[in-house]
VOPA-733540 format. One line per 2 residues: for each residue y, x, z of N, C-alpha, C. Coordinates in steps of 0.2 Angstrom, whole numbers. Layout:
<rs>
Y/X/Z/Y/X/Z/Y/X/Z | ...
</rs>
This chain:
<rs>
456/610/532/449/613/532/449/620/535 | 445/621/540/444/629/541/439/633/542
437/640/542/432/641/540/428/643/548 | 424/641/550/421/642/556/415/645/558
414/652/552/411/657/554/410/662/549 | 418/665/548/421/673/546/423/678/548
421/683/548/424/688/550/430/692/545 | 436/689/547/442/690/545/441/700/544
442/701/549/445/708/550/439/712/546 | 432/710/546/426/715/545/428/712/535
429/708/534/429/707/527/434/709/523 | 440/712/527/445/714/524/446/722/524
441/725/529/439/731/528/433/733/524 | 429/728/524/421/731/518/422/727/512
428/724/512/425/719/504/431/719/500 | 437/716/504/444/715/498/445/719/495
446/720/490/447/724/483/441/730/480 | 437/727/485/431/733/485/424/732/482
422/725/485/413/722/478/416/717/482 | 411/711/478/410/706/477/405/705/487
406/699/487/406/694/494/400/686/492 | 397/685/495/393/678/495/394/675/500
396/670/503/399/667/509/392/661/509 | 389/661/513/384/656/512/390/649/518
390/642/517/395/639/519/396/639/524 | 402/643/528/406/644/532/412/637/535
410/633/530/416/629/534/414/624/540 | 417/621/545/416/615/550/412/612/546
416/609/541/412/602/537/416/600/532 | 409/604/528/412/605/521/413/597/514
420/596/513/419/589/511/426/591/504 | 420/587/499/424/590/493/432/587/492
436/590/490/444/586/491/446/582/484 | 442/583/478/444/581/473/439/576/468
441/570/465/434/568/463/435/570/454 | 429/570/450/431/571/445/436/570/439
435/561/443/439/558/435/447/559/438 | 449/560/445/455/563/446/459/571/441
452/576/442/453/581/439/455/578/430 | 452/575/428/453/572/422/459/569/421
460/567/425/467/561/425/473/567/425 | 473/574/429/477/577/429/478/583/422
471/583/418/471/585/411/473/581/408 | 475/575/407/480/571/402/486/570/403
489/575/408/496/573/408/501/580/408 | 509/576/404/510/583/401/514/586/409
513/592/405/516/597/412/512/600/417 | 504/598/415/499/600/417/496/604/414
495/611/416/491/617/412/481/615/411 | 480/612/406/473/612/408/471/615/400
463/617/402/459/619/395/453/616/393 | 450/614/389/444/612/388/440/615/385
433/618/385/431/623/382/423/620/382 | 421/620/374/415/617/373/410/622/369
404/620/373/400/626/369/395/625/365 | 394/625/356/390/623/354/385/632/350
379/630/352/376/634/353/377/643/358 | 380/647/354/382/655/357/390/654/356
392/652/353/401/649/350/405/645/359 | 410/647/360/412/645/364/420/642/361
422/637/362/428/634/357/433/632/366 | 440/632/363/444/631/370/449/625/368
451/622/370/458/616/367/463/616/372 | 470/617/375/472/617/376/476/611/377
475/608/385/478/602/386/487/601/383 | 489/593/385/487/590/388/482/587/382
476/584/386/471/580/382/472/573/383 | 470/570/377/470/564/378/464/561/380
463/555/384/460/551/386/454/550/383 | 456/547/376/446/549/374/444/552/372
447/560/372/444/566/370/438/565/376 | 439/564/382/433/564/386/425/558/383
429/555/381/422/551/378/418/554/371 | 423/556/368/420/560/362/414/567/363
415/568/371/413/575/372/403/575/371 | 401/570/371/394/571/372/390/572/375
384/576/376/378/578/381/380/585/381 | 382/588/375/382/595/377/387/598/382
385/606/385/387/609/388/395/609/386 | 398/607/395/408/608/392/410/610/399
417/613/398/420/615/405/429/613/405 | 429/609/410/436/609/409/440/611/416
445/617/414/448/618/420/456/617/421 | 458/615/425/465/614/429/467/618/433
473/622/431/476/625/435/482/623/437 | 483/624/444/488/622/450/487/616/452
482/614/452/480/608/456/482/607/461 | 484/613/468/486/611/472/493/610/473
497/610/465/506/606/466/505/600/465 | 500/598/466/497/589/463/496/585/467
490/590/471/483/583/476/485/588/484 | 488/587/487/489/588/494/481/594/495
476/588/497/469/587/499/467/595/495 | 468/597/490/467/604/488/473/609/489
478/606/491/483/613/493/479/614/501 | 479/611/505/474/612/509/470/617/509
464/617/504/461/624/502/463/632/504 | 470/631/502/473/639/505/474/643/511
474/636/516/475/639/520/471/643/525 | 466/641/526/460/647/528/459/653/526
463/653/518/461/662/516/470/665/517 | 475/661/519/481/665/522/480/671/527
474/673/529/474/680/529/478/685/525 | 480/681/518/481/687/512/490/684/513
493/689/513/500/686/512/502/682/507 | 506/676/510/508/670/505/508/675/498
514/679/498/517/680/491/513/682/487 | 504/683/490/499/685/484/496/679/483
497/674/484/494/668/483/496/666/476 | 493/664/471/494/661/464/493/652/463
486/652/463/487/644/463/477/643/465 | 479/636/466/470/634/465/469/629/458
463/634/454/461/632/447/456/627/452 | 455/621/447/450/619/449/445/620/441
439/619/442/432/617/435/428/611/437 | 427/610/430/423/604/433/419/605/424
410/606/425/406/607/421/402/602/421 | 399/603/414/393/599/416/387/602/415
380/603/415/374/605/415/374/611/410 | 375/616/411/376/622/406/382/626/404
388/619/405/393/623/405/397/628/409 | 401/634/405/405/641/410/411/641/404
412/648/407/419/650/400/414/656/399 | 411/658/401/405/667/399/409/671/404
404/676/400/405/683/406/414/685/406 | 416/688/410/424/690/408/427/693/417
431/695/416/434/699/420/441/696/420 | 444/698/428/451/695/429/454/700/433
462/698/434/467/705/436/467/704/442 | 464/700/445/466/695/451/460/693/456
462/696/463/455/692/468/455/687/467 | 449/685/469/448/674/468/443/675/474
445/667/477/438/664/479/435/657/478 | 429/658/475/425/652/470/423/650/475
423/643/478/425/639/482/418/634/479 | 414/631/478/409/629/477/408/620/480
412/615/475/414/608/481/409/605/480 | 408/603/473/401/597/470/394/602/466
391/600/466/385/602/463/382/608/462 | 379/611/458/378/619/458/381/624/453
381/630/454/384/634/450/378/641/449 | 377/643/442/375/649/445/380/653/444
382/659/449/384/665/446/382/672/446 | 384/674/440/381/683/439/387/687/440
387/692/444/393/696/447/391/702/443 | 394/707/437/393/713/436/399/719/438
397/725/436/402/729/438/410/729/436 | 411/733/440/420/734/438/421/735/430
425/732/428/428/732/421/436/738/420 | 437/737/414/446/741/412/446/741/405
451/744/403/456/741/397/448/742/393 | 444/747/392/440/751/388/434/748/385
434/741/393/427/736/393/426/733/385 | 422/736/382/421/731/374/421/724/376
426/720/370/427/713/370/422/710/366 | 422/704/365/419/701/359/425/697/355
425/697/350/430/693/346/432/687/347 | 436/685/350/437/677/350/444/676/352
448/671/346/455/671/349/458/668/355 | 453/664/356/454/661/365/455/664/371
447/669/372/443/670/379/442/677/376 | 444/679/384/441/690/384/435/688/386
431/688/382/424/687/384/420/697/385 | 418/695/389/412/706/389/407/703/384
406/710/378/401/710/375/395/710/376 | 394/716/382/388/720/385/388/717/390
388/712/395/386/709/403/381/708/405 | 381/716/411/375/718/414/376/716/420
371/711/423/371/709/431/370/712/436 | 370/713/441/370/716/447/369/711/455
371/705/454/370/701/458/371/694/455 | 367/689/458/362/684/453/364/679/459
367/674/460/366/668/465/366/663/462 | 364/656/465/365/650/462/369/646/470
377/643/470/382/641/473/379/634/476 | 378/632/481/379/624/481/384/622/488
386/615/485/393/613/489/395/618/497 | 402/619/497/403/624/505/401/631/502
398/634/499/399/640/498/402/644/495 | 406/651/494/411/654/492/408/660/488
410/661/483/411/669/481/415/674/480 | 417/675/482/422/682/483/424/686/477
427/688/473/426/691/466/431/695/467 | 431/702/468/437/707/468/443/708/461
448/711/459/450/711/453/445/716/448 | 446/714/443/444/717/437/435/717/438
431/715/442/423/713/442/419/709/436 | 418/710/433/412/706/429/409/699/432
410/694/431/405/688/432/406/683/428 | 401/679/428/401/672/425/396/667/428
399/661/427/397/657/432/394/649/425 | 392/648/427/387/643/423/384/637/428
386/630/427/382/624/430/376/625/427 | 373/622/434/368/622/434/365/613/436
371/609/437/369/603/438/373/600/432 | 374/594/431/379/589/431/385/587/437
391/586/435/396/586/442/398/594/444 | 396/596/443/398/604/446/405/605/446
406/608/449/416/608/451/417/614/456 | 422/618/455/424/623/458/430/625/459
431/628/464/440/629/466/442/637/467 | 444/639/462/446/646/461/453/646/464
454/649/472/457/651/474/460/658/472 | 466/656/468/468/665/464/473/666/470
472/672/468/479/678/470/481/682/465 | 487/686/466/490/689/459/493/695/463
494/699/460/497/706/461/501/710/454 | 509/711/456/513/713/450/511/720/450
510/721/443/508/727/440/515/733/436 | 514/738/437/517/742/440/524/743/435
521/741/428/528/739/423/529/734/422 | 528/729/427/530/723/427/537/724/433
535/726/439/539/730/440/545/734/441 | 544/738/438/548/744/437/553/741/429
550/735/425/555/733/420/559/728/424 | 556/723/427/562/719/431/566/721/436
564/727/440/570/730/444/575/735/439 | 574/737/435/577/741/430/582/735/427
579/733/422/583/725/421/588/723/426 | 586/721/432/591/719/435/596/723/438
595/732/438/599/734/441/606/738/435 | 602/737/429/606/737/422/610/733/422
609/726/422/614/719/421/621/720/427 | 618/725/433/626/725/437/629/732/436
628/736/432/630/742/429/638/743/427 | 641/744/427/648/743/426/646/747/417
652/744/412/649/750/404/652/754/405 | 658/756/411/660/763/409/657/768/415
650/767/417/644/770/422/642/776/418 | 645/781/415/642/787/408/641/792/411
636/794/409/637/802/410/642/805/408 | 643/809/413/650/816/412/647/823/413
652/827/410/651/833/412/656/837/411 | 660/836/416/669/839/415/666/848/417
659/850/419/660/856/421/655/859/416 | 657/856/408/652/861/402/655/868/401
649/870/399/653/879/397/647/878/390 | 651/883/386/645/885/379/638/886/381
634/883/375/629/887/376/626/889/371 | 621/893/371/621/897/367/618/893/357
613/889/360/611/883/354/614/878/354 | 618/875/350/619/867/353/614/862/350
609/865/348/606/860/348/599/858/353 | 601/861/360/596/861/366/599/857/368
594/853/373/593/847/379/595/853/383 | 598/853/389/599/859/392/594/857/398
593/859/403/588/857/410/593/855/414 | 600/858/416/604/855/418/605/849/417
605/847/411/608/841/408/603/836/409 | 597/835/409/592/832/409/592/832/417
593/835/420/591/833/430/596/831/428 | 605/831/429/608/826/427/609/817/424
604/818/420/602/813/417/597/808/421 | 592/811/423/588/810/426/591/807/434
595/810/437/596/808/443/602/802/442 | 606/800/436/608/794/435/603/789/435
597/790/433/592/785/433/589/783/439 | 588/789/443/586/786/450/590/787/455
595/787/454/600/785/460/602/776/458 | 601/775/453/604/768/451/594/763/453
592/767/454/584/763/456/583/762/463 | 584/769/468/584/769/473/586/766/478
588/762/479/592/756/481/586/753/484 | 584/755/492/577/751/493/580/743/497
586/741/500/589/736/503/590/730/496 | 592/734/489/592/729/486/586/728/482
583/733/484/575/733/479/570/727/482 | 571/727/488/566/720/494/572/713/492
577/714/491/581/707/491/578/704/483 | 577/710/478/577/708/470/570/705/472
566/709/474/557/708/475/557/699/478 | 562/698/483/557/691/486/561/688/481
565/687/476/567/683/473/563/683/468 | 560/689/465/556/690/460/547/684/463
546/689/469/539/685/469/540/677/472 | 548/675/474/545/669/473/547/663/469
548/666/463/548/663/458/543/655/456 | 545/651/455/539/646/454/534/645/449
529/646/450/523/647/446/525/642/438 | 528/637/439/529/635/432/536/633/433
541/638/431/550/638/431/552/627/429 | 547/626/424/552/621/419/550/615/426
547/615/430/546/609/434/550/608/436 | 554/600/437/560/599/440/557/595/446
558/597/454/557/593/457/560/590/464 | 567/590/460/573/590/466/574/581/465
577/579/473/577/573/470/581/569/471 | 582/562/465/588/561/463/594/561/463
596/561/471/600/561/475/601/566/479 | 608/570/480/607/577/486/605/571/492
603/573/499/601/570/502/608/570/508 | 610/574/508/618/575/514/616/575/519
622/579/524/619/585/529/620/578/533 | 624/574/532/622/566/539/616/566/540
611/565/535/607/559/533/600/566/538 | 601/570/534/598/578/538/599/576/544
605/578/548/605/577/557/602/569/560 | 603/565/553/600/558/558/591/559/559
590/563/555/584/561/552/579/569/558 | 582/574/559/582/580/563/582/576/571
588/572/572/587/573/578/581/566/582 | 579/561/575/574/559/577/569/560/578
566/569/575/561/570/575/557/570/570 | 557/569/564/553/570/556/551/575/555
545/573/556/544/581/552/546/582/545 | 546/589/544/549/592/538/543/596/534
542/594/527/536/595/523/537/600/517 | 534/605/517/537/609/510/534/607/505
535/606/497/533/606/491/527/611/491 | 520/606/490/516/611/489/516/617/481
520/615/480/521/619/472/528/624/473 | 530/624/479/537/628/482/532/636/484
538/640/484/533/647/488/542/650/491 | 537/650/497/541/652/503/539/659/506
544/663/505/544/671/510/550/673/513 | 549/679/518/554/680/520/554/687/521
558/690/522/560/700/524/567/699/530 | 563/704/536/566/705/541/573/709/539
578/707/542/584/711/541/586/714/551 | 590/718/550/592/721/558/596/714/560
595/717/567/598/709/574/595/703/571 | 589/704/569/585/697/570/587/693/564
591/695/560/592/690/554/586/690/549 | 584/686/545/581/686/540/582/684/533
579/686/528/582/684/521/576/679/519 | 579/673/517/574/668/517/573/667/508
566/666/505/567/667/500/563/661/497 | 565/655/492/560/649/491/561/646/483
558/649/479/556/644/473/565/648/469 | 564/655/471/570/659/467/575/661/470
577/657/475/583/659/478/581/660/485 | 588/664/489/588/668/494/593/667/497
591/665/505/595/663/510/595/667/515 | 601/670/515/603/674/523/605/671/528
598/668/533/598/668/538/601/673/547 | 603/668/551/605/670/558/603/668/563
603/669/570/601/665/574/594/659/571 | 597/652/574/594/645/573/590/647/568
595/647/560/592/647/556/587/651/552 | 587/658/556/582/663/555/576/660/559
575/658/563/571/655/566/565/647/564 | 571/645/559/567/640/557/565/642/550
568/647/547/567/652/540/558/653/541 | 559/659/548/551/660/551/546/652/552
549/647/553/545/643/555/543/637/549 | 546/637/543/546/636/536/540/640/534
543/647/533/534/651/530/530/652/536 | 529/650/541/521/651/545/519/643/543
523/637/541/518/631/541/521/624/536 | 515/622/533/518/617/530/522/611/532
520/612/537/523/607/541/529/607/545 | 531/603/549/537/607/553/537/604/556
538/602/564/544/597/568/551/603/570 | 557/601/568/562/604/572/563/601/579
565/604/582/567/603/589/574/600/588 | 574/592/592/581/588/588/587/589/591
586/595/596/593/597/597/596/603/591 | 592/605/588/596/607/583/601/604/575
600/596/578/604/593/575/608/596/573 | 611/597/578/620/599/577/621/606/577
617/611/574/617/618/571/621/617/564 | 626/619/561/626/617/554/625/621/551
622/629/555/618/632/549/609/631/548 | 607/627/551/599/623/553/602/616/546
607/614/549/607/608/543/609/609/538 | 614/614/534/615/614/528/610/620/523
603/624/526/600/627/524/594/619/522 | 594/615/528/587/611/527/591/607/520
598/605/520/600/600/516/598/605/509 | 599/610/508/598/615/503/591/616/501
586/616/504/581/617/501/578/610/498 | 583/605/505/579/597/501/581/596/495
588/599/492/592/597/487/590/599/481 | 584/606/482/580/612/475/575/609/473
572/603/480/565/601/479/560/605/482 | 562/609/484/558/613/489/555/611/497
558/603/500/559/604/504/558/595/508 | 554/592/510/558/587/512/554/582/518
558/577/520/554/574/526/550/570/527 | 544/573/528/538/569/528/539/561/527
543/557/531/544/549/530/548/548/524 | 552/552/521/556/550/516/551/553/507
547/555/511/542/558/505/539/549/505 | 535/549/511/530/543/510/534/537/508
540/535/509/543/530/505/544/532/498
</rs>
């Protein structure tokens, strides 16, 4: 899918992280990728993050998947919402969806929730850390966009949902199929079917927050710390209190801590291992067998393409003379040559054809045999069988 009439560059100076966006449908040819009862099928299975959320009267109630199968017939006529998230480690057809807003760099990409409502149903008003774009597949939606939120915003009580107590509108749309909403971080909105079928595709993005940061760089650079790393101070003289911090002492102390932080070469190596961590660690999706770097050259120098795990997250950081560090679902490959080149050519595309003289690279083959053997990684024919 892609979209065929946005303006990239105007929208990333008047709008990202700045107000809310209405994209009336921008696509070629807007065709929904999911049907509902599939949505459904993927709420019943374990390993799948879904929630259900049912509203009887002003009361909004949540259930937390996996759900079973006749919970859906139990549900009734009343207003209900049930959403999935990472739909697209699951259905091809909605990882697709991402690719049109990779303007934003991979490693802000979170996942695609998907909802699926009926007549009435939303979660309410509420606010997220995170840019989205509400993607609009089946039926209608209304949404109410209000202002920017923060820690201060009054909640309403509920042990589920940070619902806003006070939400005040400021823009008023009703979404139908092909249509987009743009939702900046921390914005006020809430969205509500307006039909039956209704279904939406929240394309998130996520951004690490500053003590999330500064604890796992700190973390990691403590765990290499040697225990006898101690303050010293072979050059004390009296003074005149002993019970003073001295200022000396404290810049002292102080500059043990940021000389042991500093480290910006290993600070970027920590980071792409950090952010590309896979969205759900416990997923095992390596397969059953290592594949062997034969089976790799036979299958390279035929031509196969090579397909990444839509649930793998792939990035990379330039290092000097062309090497790069290749980073994929935790781990980090220091690439050369050949295999810096197909590192770059892994995160620009899901897809891949190698060039089948690189067969005989054996830093090209034992990187591809490596990522097929994490599950991050594999060849399109060998998938479809």
């Amino acid at each position: 899918m892609q979209l065929a009439d946005f303006d990239v560059d105007l929208f990333l100076r008047d709008y990202w992280q700045k107000r809310p966006l209405l994209i009336r449908n921008p696509w070629k040819a807007w065709r929904n990728p999911l049907e509902p009862d599939e949505l459904a099928g993927l709420a019943c299975e374990e390993g799948v993050e879904s929630r259900l959320i049912t509203r009887a009267g002003d009361r909004l109630t949540m259930e937390s998947g996996p759900l079973p199968e006749s919970r859906f017939a139990e549900l009734g006529s009343g207003p209900w919402t049930l959403l999935v998230q990472a739909v697209d480690h699951h259905v091809p057809e909605v990882a697709a969806l991402i690719e049109p807003f990779r303007f934003v760099p991979d490693w802000r990409i979170d996942d695609v929730m998907v909802s699926y409502a009926t007549d009435g149903g939303g979660v309410g008003p509420h606010f997220d850390q995170y840019d989205v774009f509400l993607v609009q597949g089946l039926g209608k939606r209304r949404w109410r966009v209000g202002p920017r939120c923060d820690a201060d915003t009054p909640l309403l009580p509920h042990e589920d949902l940070r619902l806003i107590a006070d939400f005040e509108a400021t823009g008023d749309w009703i979404l139908e199929p092909g249509d987009i909403l743009y939702v900046p971080p921390c914005f006020a909105h809430d969205g509500v079917a307006v039909s039956d079928d209704c279904m939406t595709y929240s394309v998130g993005f996520r951004a690490p927050s500053r003590a999330e940061l500064i604890e796992g760089w700190s973390e990691h650079q403590a765990d290499a710390l040697a225990e006898d790393d101690r303050y010293a101070d072979p050059d004390l003289t009296p003074q005149g209190n002993p019970g003073e911090i001295t200022a000396a002492s404290i810049d002292r102390l102080h500059a043990m801590v940021l000389e042991a932080l500093s480290d910006r070469d290993g600070f970027a190596r920590w980071f792409g291992l950090h952010a590309s961590q896979p969205k759900y660690a416990e997923a095992d999706w390596r397969p059953e067998e290592p594949i062997g770097e034969e089976t790799v050259r036979a299958l390279l120098a035929e031509g196969a393409p090579l397909c990444r795990n839509p649930a793998s997250r792939f990035s990379f950081i330039r290092q000097a003379e062309g090497a790069v560090l290749l980073f994929v679902d935790g781990h980090c490959f220091d690439c050369m040559g050949d295999a810096a080149s197909l590192a770059e050519g892994l995160c620009a595309d899901s897809t891949l054809v190698v060039e089948p003289d690189l067969a005989s690279s054996a830093p090209v083959v034992a990187l591809i045999a490596a990522l097929i053997d994490q599950g991050s990684l594999a060849f399109e024919d060998e998938d479809e069988d």
